[in-house]
C-alpha atoms as a printed R data frame, in Angstrom:
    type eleno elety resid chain resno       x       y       z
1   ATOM     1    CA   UNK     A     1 119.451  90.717  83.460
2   ATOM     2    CA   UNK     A     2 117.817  88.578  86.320
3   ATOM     3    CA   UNK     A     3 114.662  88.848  87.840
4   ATOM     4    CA   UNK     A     4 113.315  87.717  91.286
5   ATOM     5    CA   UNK     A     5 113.933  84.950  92.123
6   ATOM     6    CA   UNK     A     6 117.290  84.255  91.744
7   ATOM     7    CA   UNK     A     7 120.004  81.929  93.322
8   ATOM     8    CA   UNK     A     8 122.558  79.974  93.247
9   ATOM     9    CA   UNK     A     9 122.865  75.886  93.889
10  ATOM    10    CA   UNK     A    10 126.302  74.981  94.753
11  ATOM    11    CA   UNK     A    11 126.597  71.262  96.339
12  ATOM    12    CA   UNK     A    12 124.014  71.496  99.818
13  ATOM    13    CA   UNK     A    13 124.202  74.944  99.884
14  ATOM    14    CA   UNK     A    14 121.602  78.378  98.352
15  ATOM    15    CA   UNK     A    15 123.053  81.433  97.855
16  ATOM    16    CA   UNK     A    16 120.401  84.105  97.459
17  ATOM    17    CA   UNK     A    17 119.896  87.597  98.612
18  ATOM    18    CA   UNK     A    18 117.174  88.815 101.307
19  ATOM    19    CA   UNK     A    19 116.584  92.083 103.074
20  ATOM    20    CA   UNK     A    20 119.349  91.133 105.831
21  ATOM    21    CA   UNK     A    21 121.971  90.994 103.040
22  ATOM    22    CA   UNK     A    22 121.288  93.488 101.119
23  ATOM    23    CA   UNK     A    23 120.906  96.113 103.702
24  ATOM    24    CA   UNK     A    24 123.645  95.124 105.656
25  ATOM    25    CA   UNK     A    25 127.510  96.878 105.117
26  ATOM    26    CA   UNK     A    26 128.848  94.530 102.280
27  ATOM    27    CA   UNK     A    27 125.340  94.742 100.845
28  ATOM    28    CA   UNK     A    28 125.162  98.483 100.340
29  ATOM    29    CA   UNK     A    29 128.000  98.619  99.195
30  ATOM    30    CA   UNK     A    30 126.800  96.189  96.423
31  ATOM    31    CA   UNK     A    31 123.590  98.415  96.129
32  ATOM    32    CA   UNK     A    32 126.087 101.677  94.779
33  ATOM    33    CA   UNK     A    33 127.228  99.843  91.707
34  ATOM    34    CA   UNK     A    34 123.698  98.203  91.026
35  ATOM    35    CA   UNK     A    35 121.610  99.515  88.531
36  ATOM    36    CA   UNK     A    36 117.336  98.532  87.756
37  ATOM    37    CA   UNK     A    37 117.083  95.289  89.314
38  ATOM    38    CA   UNK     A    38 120.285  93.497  88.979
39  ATOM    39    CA   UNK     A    39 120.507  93.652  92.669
40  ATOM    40    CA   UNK     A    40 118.173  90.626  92.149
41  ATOM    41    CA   UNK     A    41 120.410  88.665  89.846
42  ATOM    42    CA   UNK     A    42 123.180  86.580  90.019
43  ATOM    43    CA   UNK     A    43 126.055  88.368  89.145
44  ATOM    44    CA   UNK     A    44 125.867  90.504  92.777
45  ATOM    45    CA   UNK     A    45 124.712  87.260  94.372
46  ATOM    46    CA   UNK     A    46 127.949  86.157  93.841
47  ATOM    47    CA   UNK     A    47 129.957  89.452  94.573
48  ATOM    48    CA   UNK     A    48 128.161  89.148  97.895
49  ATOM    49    CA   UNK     A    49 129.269  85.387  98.855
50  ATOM    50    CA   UNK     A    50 133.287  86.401  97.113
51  ATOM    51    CA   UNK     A    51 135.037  83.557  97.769
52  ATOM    52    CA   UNK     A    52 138.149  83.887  99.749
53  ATOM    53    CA   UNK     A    53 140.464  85.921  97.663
54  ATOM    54    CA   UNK     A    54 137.806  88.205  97.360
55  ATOM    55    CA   UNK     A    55 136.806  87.511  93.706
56  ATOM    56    CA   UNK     A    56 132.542  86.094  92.899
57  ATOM    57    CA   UNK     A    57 131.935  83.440  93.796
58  ATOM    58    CA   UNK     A    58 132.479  80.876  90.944
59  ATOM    59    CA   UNK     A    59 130.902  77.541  90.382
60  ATOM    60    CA   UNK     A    60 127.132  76.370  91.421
61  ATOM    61    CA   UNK     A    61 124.247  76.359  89.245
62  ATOM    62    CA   UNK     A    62 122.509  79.662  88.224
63  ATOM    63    CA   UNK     A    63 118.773  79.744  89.305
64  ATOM    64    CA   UNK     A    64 115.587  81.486  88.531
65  ATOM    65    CA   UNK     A    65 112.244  81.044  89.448
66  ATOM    66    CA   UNK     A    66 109.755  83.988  88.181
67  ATOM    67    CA   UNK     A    67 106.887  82.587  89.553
68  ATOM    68    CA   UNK     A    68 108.433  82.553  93.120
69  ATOM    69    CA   UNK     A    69 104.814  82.111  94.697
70  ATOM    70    CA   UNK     A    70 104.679  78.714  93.072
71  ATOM    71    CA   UNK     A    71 106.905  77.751  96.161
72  ATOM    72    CA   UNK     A    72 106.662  73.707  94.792
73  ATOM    73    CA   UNK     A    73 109.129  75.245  92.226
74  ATOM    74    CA   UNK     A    74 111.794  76.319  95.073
75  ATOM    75    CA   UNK     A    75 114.094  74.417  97.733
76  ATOM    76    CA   UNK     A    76 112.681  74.053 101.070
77  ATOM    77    CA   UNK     A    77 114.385  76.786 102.171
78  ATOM    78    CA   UNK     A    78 113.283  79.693 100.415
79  ATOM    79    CA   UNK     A    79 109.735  78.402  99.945
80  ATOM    80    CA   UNK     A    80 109.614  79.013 103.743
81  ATOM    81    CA   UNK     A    81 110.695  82.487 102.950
82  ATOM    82    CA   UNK     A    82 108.237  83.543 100.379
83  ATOM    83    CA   UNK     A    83 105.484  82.418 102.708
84  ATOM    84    CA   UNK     A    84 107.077  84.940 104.751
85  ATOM    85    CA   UNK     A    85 107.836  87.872 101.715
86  ATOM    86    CA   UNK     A    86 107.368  90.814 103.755
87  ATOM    87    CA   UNK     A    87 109.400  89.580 106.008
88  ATOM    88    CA   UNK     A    88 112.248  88.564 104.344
89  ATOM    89    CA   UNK     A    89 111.916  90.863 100.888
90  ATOM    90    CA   UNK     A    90 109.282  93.620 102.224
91  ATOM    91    CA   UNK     A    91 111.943  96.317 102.453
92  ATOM    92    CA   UNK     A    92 113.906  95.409  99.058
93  ATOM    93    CA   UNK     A    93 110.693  95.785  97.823
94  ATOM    94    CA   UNK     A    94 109.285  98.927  98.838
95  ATOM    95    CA   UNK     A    95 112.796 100.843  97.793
96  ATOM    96    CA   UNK     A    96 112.353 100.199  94.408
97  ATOM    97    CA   UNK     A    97 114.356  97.456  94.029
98  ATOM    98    CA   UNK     A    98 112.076  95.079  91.920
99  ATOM    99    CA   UNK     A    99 111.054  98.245  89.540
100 ATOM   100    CA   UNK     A   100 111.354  95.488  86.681
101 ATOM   101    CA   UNK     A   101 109.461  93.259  87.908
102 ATOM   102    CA   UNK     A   102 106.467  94.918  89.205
103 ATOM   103    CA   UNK     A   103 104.471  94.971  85.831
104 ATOM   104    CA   UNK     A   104 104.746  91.342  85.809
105 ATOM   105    CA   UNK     A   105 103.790  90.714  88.840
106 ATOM   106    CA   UNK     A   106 100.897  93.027  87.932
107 ATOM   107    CA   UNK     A   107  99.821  90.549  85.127
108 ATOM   108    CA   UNK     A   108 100.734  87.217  86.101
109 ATOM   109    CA   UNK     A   109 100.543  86.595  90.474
110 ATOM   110    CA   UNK     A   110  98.018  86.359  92.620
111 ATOM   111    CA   UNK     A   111  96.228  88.913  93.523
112 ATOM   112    CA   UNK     A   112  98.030  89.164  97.107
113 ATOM   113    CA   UNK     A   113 101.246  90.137  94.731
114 ATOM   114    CA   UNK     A   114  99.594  92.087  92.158
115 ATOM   115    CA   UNK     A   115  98.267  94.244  94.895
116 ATOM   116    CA   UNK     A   116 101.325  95.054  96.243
117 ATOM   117    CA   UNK     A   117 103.153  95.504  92.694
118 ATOM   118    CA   UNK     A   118  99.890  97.694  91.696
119 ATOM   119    CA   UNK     A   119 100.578 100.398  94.934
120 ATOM   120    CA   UNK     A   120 104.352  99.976  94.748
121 ATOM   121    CA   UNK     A   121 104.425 101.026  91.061
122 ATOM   122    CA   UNK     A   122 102.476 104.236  91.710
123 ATOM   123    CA   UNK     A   123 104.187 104.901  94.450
124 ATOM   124    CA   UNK     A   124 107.313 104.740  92.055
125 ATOM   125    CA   UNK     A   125 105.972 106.842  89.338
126 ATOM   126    CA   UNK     A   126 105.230 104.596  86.663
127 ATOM   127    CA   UNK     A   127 106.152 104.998  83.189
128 ATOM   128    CA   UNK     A   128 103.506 105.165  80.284
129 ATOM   129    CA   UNK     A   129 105.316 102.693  78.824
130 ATOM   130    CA   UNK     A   130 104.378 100.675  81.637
131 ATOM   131    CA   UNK     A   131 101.045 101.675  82.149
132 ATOM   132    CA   UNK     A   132 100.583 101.064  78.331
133 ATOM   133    CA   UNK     A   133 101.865  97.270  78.550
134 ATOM   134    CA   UNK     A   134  99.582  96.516  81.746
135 ATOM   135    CA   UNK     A   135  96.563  98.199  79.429
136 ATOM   136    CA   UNK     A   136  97.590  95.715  77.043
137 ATOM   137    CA   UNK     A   137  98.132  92.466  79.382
138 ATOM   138    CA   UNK     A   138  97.121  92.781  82.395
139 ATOM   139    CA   UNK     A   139  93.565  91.396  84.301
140 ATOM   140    CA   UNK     A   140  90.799  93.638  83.630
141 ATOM   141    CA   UNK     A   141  90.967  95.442  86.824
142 ATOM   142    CA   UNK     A   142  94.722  96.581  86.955
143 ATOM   143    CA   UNK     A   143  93.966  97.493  82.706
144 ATOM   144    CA   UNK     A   144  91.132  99.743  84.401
145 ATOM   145    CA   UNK     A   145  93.803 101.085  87.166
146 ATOM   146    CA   UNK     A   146  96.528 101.688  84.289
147 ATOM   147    CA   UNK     A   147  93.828 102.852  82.131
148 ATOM   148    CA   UNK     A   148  92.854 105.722  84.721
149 ATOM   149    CA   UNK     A   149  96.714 106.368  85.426
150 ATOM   150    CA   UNK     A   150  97.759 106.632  82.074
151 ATOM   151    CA   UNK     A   151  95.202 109.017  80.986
152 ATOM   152    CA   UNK     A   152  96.376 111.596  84.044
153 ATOM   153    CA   UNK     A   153 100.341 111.109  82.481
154 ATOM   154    CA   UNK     A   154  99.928 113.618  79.433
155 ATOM   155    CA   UNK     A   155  99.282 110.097  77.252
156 ATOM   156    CA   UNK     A   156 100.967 110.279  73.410
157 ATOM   157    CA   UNK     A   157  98.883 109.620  70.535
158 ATOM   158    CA   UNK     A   158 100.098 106.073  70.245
159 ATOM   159    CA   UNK     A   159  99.172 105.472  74.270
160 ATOM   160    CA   UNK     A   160  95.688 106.791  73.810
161 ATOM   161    CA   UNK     A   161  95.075 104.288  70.613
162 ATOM   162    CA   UNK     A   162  96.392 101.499  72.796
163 ATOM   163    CA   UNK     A   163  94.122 102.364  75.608
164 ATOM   164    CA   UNK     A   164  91.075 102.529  72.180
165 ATOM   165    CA   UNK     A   165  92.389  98.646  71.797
166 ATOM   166    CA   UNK     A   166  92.835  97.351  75.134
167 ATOM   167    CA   UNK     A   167  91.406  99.265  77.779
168 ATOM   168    CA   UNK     A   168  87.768  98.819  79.507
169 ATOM   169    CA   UNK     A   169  85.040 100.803  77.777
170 ATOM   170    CA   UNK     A   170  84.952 103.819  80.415
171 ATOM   171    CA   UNK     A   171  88.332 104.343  79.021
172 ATOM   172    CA   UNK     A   172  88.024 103.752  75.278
173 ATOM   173    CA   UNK     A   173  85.846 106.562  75.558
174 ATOM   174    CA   UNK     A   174  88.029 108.914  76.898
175 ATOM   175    CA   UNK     A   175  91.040 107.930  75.046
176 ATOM   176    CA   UNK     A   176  89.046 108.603  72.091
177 ATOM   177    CA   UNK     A   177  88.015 112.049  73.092
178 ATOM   178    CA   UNK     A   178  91.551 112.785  73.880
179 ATOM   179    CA   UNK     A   179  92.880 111.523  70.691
180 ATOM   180    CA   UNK     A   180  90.442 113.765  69.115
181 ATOM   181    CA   UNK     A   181  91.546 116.822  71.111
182 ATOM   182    CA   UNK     A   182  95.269 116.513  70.577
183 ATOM   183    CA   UNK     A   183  95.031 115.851  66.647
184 ATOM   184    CA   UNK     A   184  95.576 112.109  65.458
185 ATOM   185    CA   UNK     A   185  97.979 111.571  63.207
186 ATOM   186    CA   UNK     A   186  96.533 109.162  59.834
187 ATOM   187    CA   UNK     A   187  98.688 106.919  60.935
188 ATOM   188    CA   UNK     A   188  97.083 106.833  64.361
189 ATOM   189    CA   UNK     A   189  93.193 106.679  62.233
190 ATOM   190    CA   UNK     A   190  94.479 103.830  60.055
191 ATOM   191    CA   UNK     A   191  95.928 101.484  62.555
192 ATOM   192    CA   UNK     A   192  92.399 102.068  64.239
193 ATOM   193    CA   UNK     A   193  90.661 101.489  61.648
194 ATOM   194    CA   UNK     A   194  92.437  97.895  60.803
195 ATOM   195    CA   UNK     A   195  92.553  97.196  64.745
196 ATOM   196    CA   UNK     A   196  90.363  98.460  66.806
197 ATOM   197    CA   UNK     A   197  87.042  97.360  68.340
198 ATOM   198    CA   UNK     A   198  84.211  98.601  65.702
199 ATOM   199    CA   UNK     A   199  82.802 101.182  66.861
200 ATOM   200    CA   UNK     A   200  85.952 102.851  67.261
201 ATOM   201    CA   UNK     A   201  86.888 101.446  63.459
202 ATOM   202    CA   UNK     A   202  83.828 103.635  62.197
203 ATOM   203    CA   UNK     A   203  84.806 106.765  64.205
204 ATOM   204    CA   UNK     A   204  88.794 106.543  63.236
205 ATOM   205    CA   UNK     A   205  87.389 106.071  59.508
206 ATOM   206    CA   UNK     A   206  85.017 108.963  59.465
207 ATOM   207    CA   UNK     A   207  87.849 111.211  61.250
208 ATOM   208    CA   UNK     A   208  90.333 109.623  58.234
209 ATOM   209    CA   UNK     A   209  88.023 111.162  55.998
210 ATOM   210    CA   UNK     A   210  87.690 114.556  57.512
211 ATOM   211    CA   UNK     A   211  91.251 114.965  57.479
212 ATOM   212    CA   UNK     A   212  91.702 113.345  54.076
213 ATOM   213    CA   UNK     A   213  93.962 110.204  53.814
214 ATOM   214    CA   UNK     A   214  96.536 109.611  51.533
215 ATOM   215    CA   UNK     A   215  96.742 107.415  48.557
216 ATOM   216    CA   UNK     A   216  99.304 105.154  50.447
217 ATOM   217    CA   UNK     A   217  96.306 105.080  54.043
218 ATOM   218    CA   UNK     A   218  94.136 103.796  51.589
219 ATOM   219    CA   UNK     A   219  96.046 101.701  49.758
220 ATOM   220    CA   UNK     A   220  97.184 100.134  53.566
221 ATOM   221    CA   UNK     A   221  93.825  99.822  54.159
222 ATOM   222    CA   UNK     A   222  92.700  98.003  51.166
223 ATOM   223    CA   UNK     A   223  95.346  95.364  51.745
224 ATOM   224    CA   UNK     A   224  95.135  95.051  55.581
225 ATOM   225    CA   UNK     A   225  91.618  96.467  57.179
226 ATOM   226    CA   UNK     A   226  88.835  94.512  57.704
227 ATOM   227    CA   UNK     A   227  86.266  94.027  54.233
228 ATOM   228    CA   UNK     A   228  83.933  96.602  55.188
229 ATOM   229    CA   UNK     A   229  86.550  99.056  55.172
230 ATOM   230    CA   UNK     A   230  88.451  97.597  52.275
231 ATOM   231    CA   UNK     A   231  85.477  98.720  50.250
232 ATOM   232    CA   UNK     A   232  85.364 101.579  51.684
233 ATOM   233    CA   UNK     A   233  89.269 102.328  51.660
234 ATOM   234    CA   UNK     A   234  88.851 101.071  47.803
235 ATOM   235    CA   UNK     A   235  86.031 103.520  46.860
236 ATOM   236    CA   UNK     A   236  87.687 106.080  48.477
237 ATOM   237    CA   UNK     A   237  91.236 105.484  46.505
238 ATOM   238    CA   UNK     A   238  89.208 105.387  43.412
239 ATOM   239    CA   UNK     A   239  87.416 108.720  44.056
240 ATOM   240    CA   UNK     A   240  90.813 110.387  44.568
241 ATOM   241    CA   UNK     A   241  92.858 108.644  41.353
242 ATOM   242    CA   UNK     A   242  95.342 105.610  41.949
243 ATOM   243    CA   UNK     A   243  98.610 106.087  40.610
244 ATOM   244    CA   UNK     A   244  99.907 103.295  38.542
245 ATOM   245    CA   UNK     A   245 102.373 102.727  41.692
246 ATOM   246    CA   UNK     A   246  99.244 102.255  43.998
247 ATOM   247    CA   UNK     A   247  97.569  99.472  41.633
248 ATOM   248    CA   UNK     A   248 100.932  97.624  40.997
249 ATOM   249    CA   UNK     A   249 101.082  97.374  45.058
250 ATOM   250    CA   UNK     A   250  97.602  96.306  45.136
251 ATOM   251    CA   UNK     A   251  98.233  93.790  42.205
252 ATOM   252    CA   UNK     A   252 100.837  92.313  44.465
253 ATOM   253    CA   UNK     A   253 100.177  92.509  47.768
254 ATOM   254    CA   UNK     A   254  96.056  92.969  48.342
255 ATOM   255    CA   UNK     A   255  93.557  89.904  49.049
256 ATOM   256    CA   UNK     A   256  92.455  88.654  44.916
257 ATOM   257    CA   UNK     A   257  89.391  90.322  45.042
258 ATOM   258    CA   UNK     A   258  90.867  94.116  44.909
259 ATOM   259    CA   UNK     A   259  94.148  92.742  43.573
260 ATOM   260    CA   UNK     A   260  92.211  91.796  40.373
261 ATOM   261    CA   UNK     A   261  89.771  95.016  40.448
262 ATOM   262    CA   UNK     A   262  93.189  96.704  40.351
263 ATOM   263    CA   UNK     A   263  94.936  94.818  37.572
264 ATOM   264    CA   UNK     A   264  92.075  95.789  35.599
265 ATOM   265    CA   UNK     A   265  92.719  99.532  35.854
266 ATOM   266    CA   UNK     A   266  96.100  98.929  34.870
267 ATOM   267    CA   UNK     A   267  95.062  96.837  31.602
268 ATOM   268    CA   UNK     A   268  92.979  99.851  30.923
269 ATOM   269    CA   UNK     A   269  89.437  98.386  31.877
């Protein structure tokens, strides 16, 4: 799938789509057989400039510049353009037509773009997987915006621990109390624990505890959570009996310090 912007280089000539193409009679007619944003790409690009027996267009060189604002990157032609985007894109863009690009216009343009991509995607509905990857990548102030969304979107368990990782504090905070409301799973408490920032480790440990983890949580923990909580995780696993199965993992696959603590209970120390 292509992504805005694309076109094609064929001898002198670019071949690109623009609001007056698309939204002209052979262009909706291209739009009924389009699907997410491969009105942007180049396979309707060349539907739309068929060549005379009514077939794509064949030949030229396939394009694609992402970073369209970097208008060094683009003929003379369509760098005019862009310096003109509402003009020559605005309505393709505010009918959904870029849905998949908008979060990455959210984390990479300028702010004139991620504006724009920011208010278009809300005005589109956006997913929580979306609002869950701009938590995890975009600038701090759209990961606050997502952060806010995302927590009015009925947010799963593993959205609210992303928003414990990634989001501003105002929002770790919340996530956390709503994790705590709808029941984390150990699975959700142990990838805290090994990931998140620490004062969040502490509370997904003591909550791990409450609910009482499982030989193989602890045994994850030993061999993949920060030290403190490998001590912990270990004096925890000891408390509730290792099987031999649980030491022979540790043997193998934990840093030498536990791995040799646990050959020991095997040899019968």
């Amino acid at each position: 799938m292509c992504n805005f912007l694309s076109y094609i280089e064929k001898g002198d000539n670019f071949y690109y789509l623009d609001d007056s193409k698309v939204f002209s009679k052979e262009g909706r007619a291209l739009l009924k057989h389009c699907q997410d944003n491969d009105i942007l790409g180049h396979g309707t690009i060349r539907k739309y400039f068929s060549d005379t027996d009514g077939k794509p267009m064949t030949g030229g060189k396939n394009c694609e510049v992402n970073d369209f604002w970097n208008t060094e990157k683009l003929p003379s032609e369509l760098a005019t353009k862009v310096k003109n985007f509402e003009q020559h894109w605005g309505r393709m863009f505010k009918t959904g037509l870029f849905q998949n690009a908008l979060r990455c216009l959210v984390e990479y343009a300028p702010e004139e773009y991620k504006a724009l991509a920011w208010k278009q995607l809300l005005k589109q509905e956006p997913s929580n997987d979306d609002l869950r990857y701009l938590v995890m990548y975009a600038p701090e102030k759209y990961k606050a915006l997502a952060g806010k969304q995302l927590l009015k979107q009925e947010p799963s368990n593993n959205n609210l621990c992303c928003l414990v990782m990634y989001a501003p504090e105002e929002y770790k905070a919340l996530a956390w109390k709503q994790l705590l409301k709808q029941g984390p799973s150990n699975d959700n408490l142990q990838y805290l624990v090994m990931y998140a920032p620490e004062e969040y480790k502490a509370l997904a440990w003591k909550q791990l505890l409450k609910q009482g983890p499982s030989n193989d949580d602890l045994r994850c923990l030993v061999m993949h959570a920060p030290e403190k909580y490998k001590a912990l995780a270990w004096k925890q696993l000891l408390k509730q009996g290792p099987s031999n199965y649980d030491l022979c993992c540790l043997v193998e696959y934990a840093p030498e310090e536990y791995a040799k603590k646990a050959q020991k209970l095997l040899d019968g120390g």
